[in-house]
C-alpha positions in Angstrom: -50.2 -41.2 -31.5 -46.8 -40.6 -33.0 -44.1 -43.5 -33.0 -42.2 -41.9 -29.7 -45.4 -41.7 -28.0 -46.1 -45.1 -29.2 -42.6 -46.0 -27.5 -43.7 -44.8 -24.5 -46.6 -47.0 -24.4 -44.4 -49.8 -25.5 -42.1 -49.7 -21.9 -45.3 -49.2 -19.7 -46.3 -52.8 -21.5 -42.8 -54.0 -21.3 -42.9 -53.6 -17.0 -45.1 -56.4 -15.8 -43.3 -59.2 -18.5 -40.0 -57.6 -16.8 -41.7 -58.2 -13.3 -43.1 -61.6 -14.2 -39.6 -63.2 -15.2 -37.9 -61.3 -12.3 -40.5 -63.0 -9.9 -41.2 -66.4 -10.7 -39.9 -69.7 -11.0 -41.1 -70.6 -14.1 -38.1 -70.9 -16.4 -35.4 -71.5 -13.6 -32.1 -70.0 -14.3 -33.4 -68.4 -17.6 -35.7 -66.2 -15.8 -33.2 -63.5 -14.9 -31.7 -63.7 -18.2 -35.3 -63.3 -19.9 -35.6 -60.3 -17.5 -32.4 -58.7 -18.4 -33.6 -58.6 -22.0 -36.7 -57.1 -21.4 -35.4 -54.5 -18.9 -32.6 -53.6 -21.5 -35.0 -53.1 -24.5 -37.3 -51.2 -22.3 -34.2 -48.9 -21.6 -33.3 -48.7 -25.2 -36.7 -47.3 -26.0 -36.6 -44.6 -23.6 -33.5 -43.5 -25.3 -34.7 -44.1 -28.9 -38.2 -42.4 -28.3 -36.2 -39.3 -26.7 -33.6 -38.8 -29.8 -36.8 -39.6 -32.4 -39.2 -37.2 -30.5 -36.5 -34.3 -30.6 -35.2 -35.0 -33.8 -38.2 -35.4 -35.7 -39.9 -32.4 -34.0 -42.4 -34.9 -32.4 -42.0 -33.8 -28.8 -45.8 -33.6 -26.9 -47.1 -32.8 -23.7 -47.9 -36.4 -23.7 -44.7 -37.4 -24.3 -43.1 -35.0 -21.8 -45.2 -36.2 -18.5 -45.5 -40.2 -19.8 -42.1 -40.7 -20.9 -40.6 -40.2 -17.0 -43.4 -41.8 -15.7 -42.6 -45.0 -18.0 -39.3 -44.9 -16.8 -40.6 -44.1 -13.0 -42.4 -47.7 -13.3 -39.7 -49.4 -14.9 -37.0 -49.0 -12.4 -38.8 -48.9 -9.6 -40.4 -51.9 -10.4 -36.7 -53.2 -11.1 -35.3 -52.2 -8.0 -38.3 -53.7 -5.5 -37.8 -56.9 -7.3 -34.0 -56.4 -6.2 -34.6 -56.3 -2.7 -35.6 -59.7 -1.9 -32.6 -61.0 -3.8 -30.7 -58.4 -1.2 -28.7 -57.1 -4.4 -30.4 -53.7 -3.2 -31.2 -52.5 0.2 -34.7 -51.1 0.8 -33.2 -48.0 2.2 -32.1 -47.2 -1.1 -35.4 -48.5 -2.6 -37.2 -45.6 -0.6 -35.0 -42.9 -1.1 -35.1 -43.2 -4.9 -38.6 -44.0 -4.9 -39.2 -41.4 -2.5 -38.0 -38.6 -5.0 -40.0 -40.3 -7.8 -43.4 -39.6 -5.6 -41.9 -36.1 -5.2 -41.1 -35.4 -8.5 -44.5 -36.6 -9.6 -46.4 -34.7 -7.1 -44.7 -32.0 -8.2 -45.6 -32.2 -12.2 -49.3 -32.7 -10.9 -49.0 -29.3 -9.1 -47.4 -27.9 -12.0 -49.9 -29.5 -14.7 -52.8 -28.4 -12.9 -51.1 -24.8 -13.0 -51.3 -25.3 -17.0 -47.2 -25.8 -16.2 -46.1 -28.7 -18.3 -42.0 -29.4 -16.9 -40.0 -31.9 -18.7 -37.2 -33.8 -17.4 -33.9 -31.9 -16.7 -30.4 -33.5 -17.2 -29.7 -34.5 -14.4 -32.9 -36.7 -14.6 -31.9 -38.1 -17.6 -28.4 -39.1 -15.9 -29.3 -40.2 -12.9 -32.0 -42.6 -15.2 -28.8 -43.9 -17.1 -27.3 -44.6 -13.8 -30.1 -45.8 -12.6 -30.9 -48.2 -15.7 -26.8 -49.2 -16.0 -26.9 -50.6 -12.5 -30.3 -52.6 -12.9 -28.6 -53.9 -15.5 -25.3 -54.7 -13.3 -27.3 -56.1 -10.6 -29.5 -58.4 -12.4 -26.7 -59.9 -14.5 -25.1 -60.6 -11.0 -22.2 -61.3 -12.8 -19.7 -61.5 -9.4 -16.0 -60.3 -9.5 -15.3 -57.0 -10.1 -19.2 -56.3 -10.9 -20.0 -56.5 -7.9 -18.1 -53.6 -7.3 -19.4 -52.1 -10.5 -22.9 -52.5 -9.1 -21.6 -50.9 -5.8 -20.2 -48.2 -7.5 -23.1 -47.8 -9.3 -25.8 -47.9 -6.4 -23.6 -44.7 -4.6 -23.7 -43.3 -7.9 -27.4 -43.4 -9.0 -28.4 -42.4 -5.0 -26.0 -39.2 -5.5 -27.9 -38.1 -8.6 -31.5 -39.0 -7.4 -30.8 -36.5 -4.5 -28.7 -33.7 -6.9 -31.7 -34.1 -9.8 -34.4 -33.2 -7.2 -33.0 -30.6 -5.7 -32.3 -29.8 -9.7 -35.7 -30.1 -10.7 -37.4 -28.5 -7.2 -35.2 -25.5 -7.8 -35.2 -24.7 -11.2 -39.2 -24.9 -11.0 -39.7 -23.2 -7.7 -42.3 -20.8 -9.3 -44.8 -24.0 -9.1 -44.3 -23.5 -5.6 -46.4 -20.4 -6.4 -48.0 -20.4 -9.4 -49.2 -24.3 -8.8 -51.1 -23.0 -5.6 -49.0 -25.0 -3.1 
């Protein structure tokens, strides 16, 4: 397994520590701060394995249908923990989620097709987004982040719905080809 694969593996691991500190009331006031950490070196590996995978030439079929399922579990776990807090409504929860399901249903279709797809751009942005207001929202930081975290929930909605129309149309031959 090469080292971005490895990185992969790495954030799947990462997720339930994330969850744990998010969820419990074992450290107090740390907890969020422990979760933060975690959730932000979880989101710097998905960028690091990306830029080592392409770079070195290390890019896999492995890496291609894990890496966005790594990230899949990481901020969706994030953003269910959110909800109780009420820093994120569960309407938003389910659309995001909703395209994630999509989306994954989707690579199935297309890998039992011998189709391997890899994430578009607009994935990888509205990931970013996604990640950058995690991030917002768990520092809870009040003031004008508040309204960054706003910003950023309108934001990372938009390009959930733009990346899987995206992704759905730029692949529609799985539509086809996958049997559907």
């Amino acid at each position: 397994m090469n080292l971005p694969n490895k990185l992969t593996v790495l954030r799947v691991i990462m997720v339930p520590f994330f969850v744990f500190f998010m969820l419990a009331d074992v450290g107090g006031a740390a907890n969020k701060w422990i979760a933060l950490v975690i959730f932000v070196v979880a989101s710097l590996t998905d960028m690091l394995d990306g830029k080592i995978a392409r770079k070195y030439n290390l890019v896999t079929n492995f890496g291609k249908f894990m890496d966005p399922l790594a990230d899949k579990l990481l901020v969706c776990s994030a953003m269910i923990c959110l909800i109780p807090s009420g820093k994120l409504d569960a309407a938003i929860v389910i659309v995001i989620i909703a395209r994630e399901f999509i989306i994954s249903g989707f690579r199935l279709v297309a890998s039992d097709a011998g189709i391997v797809i890899a994430a578009s751009y607009w994935g990888k942005f509205k990931t970013v987004f996604q990640m950058a207001m995690i991030i917002v929202l768990i520092a809870d930081l009040g003031g004008v982040f508040d309204l960054i975290g706003t910003i950023l929930i309108w934001i990372a909605v938009a390009l959930t719905v733009i990346s899987l129309i995206d992704y759905v149309w730029k692949n529609r031959q799985v539509l086809t080809q996958g049997g559907m």
